[in-house]
C-alpha positions in Angstrom: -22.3 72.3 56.5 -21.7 72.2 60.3 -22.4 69.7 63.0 -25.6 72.3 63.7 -26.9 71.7 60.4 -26.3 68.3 60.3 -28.6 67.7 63.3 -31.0 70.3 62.1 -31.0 68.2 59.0 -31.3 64.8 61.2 -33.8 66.4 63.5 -36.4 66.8 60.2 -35.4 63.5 59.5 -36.3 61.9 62.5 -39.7 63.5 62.4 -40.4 62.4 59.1 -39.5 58.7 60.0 -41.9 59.0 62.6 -44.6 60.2 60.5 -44.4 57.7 57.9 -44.2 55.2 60.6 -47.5 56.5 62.3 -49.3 56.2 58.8 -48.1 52.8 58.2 -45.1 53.5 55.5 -42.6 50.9 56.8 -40.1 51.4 53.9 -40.2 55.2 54.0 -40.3 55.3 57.9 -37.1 53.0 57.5 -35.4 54.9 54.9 -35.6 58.4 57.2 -34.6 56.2 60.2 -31.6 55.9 58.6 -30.8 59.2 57.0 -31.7 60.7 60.5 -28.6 58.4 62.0 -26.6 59.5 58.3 -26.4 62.8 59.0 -26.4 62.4 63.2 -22.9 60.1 62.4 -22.0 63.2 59.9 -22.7 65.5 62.6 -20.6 63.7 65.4 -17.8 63.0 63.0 -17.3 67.0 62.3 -18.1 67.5 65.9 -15.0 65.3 67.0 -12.2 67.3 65.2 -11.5 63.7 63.4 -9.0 64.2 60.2 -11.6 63.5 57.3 -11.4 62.9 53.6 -15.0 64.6 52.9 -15.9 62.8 49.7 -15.3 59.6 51.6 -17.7 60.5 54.4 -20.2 61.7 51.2 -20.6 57.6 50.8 -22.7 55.4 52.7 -19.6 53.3 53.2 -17.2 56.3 53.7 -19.6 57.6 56.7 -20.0 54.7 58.3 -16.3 53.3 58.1 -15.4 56.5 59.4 -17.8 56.4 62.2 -16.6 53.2 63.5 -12.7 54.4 62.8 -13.3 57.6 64.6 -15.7 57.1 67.5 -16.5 54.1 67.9 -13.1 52.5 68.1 -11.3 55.1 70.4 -14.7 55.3 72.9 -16.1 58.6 71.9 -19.2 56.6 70.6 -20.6 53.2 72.3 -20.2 49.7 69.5 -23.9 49.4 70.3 -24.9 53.1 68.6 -21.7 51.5 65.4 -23.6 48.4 65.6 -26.9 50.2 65.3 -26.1 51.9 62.0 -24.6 49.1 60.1 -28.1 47.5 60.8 -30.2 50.2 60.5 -28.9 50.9 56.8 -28.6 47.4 55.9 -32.5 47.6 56.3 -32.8 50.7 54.4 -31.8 48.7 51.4 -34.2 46.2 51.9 -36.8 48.6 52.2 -35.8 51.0 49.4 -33.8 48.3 46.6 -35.0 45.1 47.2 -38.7 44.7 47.1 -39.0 42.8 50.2 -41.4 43.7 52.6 -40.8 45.1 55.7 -43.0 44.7 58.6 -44.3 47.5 61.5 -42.3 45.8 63.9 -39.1 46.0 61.6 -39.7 49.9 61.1 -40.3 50.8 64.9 -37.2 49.0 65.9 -35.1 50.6 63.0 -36.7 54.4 63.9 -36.4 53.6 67.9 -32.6 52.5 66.9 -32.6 56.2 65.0 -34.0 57.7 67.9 -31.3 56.6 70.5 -28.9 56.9 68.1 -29.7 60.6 67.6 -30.0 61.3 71.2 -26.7 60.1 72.0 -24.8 62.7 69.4 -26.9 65.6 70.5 -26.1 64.8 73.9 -22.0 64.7 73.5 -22.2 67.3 71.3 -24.0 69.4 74.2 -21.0 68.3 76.7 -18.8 69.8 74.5 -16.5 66.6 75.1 -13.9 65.7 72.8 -11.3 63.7 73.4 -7.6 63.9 73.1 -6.6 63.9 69.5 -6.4 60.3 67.9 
C-alpha cells in the first residue's frame, strides 16, 4: 500500500471513531482511535523514505518502535504525537482485552489525541518535507 492509502485507510478510521464515540461506544471509539493513528504512523513512516523491515512495521510493536526510531528521534515528528501513540494503544488494550471499563472522557481524549495525531502526518506529507537521509 502507499502513504495515500494509508491515510485513506486512517481517514475511514477516524470517522468511525467518531461515530462510535457520538453513540456512546467508548471501547470501539478507542479501538479506531488508535488504528486511525496505526495506519497515520504507517503512512508517515513510508512517506519519510525511512529503511523499513515491513513485517516488523506489520506489529503493533514493530510500528510503533519504528515511529519513534524514525521520526520522532531525528525531529521529523514531535515526542508529543510518539508519546500520543504509546498511550493511545496502551488504551486500546484496555478497551478491547481487558474488560475494564472505559469512560466518555477516556474515549474523547484518546479520539482528540487520534485526531491531532492524524492532522499532523497529513500536514507533512502535504509539505512534501523530508529530511536528509538518516
Amino acid at each position: 500500500m502507499s502513504p495515500d492509502d494509508y491515510l485513506a485507510k486512517a481517514r475511514r478510521a477516524m470517522l468511525s471513531a467518531r461515530l462510535l464515540l457520538e453513540a456512546g461506544d467508548a471501547e470501539g471509539a478507542c479501538n479506531r482511535a488508535y488504528y486511525a493513528m496505526f495506519d497515520a504512523a504507517q503512512a508517515a513512516l513510508l512517506h519519510s523514505g525511512a529503511p523499513l523491515n515491513p513485517a516488523r512495521t506489520k506489529t503493533h510493536q514493530g510500528l510503533i518502535t519504528a515511529f519513534g526510531l524514525h521520526m520522532v528521534k531525528t525531529g521529523r515528528m514531535s515526542v508529543d504525537l510518539g508519546k500520543a501513540l504509546n498511550q493511545v494503544e496502551r488504551v486500546r488494550l484496555l478497551a478491547d482485552y481487558t474488560g475494564e471499563q472505559i469512560d466518555a472522557e477516556r474515549a474523547r481524549w484518546a479520539v482528540e489525541q487520534a485526531e491531532a495525531f492524524l492532522v499532523a502526518v497529513e500536514h507533512r506529507q502535504k509539505q512534501g518535507t523530508q529530511p536528509a537521509p538518516l
